[in-house]
C-alpha positions as CSV (number, residue, x, y, z in Angstrom):
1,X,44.5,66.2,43.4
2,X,46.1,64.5,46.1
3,X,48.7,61.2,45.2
4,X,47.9,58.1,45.6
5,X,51.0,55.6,45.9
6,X,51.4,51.6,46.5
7,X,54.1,49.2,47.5
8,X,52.7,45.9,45.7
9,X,55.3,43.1,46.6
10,X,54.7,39.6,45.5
11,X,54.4,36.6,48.9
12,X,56.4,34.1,46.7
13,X,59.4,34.2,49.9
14,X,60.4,36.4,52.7
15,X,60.3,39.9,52.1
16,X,63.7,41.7,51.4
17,X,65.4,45.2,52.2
18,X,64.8,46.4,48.6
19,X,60.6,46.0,49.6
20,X,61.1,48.3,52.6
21,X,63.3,50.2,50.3
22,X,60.5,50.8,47.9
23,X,58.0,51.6,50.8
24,X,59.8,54.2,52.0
25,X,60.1,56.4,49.0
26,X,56.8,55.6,48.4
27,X,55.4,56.7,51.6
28,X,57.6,59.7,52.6
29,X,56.4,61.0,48.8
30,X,52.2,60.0,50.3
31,X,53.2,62.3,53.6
32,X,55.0,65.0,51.9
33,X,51.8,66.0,48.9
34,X,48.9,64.7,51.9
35,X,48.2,61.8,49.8
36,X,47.7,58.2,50.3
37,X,49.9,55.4,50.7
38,X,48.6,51.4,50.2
39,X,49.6,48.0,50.3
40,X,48.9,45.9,47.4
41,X,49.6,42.2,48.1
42,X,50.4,40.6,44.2
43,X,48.9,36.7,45.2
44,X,48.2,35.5,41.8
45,X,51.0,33.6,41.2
46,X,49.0,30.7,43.4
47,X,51.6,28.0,43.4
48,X,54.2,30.1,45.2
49,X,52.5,32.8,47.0
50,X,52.1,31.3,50.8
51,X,50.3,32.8,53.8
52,X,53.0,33.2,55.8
53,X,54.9,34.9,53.3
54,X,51.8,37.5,53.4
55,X,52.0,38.1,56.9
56,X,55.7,38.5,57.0
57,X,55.5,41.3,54.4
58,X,52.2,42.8,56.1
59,X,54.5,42.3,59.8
60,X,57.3,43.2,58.6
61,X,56.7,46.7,57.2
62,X,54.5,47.8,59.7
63,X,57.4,46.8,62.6
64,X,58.9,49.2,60.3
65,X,56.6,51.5,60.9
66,X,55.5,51.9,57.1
67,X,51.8,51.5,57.2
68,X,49.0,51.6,54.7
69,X,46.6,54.1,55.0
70,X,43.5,52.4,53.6
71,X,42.5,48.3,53.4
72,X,45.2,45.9,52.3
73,X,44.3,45.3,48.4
74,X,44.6,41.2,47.8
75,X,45.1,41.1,43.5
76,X,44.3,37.7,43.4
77,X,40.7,38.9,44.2
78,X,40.8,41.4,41.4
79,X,41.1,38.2,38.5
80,X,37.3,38.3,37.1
81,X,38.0,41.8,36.6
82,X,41.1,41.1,34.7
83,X,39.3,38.8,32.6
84,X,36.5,41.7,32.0
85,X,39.3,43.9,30.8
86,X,41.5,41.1,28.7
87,X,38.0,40.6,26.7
88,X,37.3,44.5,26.2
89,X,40.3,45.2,24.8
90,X,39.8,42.2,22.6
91,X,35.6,43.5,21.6
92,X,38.2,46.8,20.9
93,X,40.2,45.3,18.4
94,X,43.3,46.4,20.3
95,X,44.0,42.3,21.4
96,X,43.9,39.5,19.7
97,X,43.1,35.5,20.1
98,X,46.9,33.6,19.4
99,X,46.5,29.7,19.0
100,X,49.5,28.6,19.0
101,X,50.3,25.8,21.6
102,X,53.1,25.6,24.0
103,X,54.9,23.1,21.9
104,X,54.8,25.8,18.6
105,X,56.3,28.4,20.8
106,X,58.8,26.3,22.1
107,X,59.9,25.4,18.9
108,X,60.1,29.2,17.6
109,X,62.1,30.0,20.7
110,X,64.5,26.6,19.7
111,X,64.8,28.5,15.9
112,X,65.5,31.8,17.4
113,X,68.3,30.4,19.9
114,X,69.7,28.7,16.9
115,X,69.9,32.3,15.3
116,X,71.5,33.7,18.0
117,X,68.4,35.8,18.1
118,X,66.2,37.3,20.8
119,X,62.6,35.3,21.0
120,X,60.0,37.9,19.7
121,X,56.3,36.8,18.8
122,X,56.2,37.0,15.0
123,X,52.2,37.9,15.3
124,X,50.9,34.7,13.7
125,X,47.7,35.3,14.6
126,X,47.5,39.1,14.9
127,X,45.3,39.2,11.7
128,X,44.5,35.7,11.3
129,X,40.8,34.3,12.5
130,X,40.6,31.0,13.8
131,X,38.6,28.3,10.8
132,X,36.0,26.2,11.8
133,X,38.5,23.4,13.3
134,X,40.3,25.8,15.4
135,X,37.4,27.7,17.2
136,X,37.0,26.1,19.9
137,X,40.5,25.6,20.9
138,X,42.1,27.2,24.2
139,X,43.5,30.5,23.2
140,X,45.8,33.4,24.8
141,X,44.9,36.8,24.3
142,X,47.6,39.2,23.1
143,X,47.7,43.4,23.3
144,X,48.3,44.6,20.0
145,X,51.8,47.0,20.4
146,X,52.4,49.7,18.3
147,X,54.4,47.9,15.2
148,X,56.1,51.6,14.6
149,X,57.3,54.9,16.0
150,X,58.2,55.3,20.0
151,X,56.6,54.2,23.0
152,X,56.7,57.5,25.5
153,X,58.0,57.9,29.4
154,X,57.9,61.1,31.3
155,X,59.6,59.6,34.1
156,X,59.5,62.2,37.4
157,X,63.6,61.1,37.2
158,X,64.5,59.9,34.5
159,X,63.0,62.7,32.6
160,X,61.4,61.6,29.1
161,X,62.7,58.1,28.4
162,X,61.9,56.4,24.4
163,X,61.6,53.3,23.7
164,X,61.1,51.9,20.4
165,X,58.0,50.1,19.6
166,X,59.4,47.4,17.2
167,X,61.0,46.1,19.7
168,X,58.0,45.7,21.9
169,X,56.2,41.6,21.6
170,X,52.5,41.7,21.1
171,X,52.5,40.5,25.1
172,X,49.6,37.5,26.4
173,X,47.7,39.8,28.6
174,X,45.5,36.3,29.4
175,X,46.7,33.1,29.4
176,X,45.3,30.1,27.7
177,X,44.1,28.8,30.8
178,X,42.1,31.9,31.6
179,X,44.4,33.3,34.0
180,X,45.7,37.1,33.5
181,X,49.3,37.5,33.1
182,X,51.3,40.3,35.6
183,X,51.3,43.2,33.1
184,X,47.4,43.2,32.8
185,X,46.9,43.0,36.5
186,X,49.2,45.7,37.6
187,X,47.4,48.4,34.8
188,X,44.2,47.5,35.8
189,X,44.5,47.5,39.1
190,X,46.5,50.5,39.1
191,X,43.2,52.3,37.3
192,X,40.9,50.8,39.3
193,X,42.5,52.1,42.9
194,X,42.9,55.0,41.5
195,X,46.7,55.0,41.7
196,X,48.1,58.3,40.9
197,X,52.2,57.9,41.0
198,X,54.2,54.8,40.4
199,X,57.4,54.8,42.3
200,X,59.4,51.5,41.9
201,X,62.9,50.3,41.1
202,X,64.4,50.9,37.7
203,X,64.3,47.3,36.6
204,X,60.8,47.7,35.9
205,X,61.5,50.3,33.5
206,X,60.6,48.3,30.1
207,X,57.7,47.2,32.0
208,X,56.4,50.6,31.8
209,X,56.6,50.9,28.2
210,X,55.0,47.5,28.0
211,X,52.3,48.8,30.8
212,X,51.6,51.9,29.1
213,X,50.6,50.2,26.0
214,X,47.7,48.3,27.8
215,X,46.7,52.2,29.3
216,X,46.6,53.2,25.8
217,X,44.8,50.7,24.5
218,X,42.1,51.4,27.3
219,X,42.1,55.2,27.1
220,X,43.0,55.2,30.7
221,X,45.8,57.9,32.3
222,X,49.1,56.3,33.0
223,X,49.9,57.3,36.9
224,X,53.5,59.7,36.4
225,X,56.2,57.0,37.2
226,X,59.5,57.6,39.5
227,X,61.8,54.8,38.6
228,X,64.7,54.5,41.3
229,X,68.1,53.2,41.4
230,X,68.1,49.4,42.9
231,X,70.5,48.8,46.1
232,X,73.1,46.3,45.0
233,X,74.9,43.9,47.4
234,X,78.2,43.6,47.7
235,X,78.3,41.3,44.8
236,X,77.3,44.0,42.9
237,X,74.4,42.4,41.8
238,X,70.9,43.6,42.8
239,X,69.7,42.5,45.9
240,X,66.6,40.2,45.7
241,X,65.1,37.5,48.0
242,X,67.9,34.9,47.9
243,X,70.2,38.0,49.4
């Protein structure tokens, strides 16, 4: 089976080195197994994704000479998909309708500062069903994680990498105003283009346990991941639009 790889950078500024990085291992891996390599543009975030930010991402890598082999893939066109796939895994029993309002969240956040403790969902609703007076109340839809045991990486270089699953939220894969979250929209489209190898930065490593739950959940293959080492500026810190 021949790969299938994708840069997916977010139009929310002006594309950095660290995309271009990313493109390049991603491409050169495409060219070296005869597989494909695609340009996925992550627009959802509509309130800071821009058009020009678009084309200077599209421009930009092909003055590099790192061009797609196939159409440009716009996520933001993907959401009633997203939607389909948020509801499925709740008909599965493998997500769940949460209730709780912005202002209860904020408060357990508040109580969990005052702790000097990390903010984890403590799964209010995981097994509770909304009475009669709640029903018809907005709701988010949470993924179910694995409440025991060790979520599983094969990573092509960081060999296998264990996480454990306690220490995994039960994530909104859709928000309460309909809208998917980032870690639903990357799995599915992902599946659905038929990606076959994820090579990205290393940052995005607990993202891939968090990811891989949702791949799970929908019986779907996980592409093999290739998590690489960031470029750091001379700050030391990693380099990101504001660099």
């Amino acid at each position: 089976m021949k790969p299938r790889v994708r840069i997916a950078p977010s139009p929310t500024g002006d594309p950095h080195v660290g995309t271009a990085y990313m493109a390049l291992f991603n491409l050169i891996f495409a060219r070296h197994y005869g597989g494909e390599f695609i340009l996925r543009i992550e627009d959802t975030d509509t309130k800071r994704s821009t058009q020009p930010a678009i084309e200077a991402i599209i421009n930009g890598l092909s003055w590099l000479g790192l061009n797609q082999d196939d159409e440009i893939v716009f996520q933001s066109k993907n959401i009633e998909r997203h939607k389909q796939v948020a509801y499925e895994l709740l008909e599965k029993g493998a997500a769940y309708k949460c209730y709780c309002t912005p202002s209860e969240l904020d408060e357990m956040r508040k109580q969990a500062e005052l702790e000097g403790k990390n903010f984890k969902y403590p799964k209010i609703w995981r097994d509770k069903k909304a009475d009669e007076s709640q029903a018809n109340l907005p709701f988010a839809i949470r993924i179910k994680a694995p409440v025991s045991g060790e979520i599983i990486v094969n990573d092509l270089i960081r060999g296998e990498v264990r996480y454990p699953a306690d220490d995994l939220d039960d994530m909104v894969i859709l928000r309460a105003d309909g809208t998917p979250t980032y870690m639903l929209a990357v799995v599915v489209d992902d599946h659905d283009m038929g990606v076959t190898n994820i090579i990205r930065g290393d940052d995005h490593l607990t993202n891939t346990f968090r990811q891989k739950i949702i791949f799970d959940s929908m019986c779907w293959k996980m592409p093999v991941t290739a998590h690489v080492p960031l470029i750091h500026g001379a700050d030391g810190a990693k380099l990101s639009k504001r660099h």
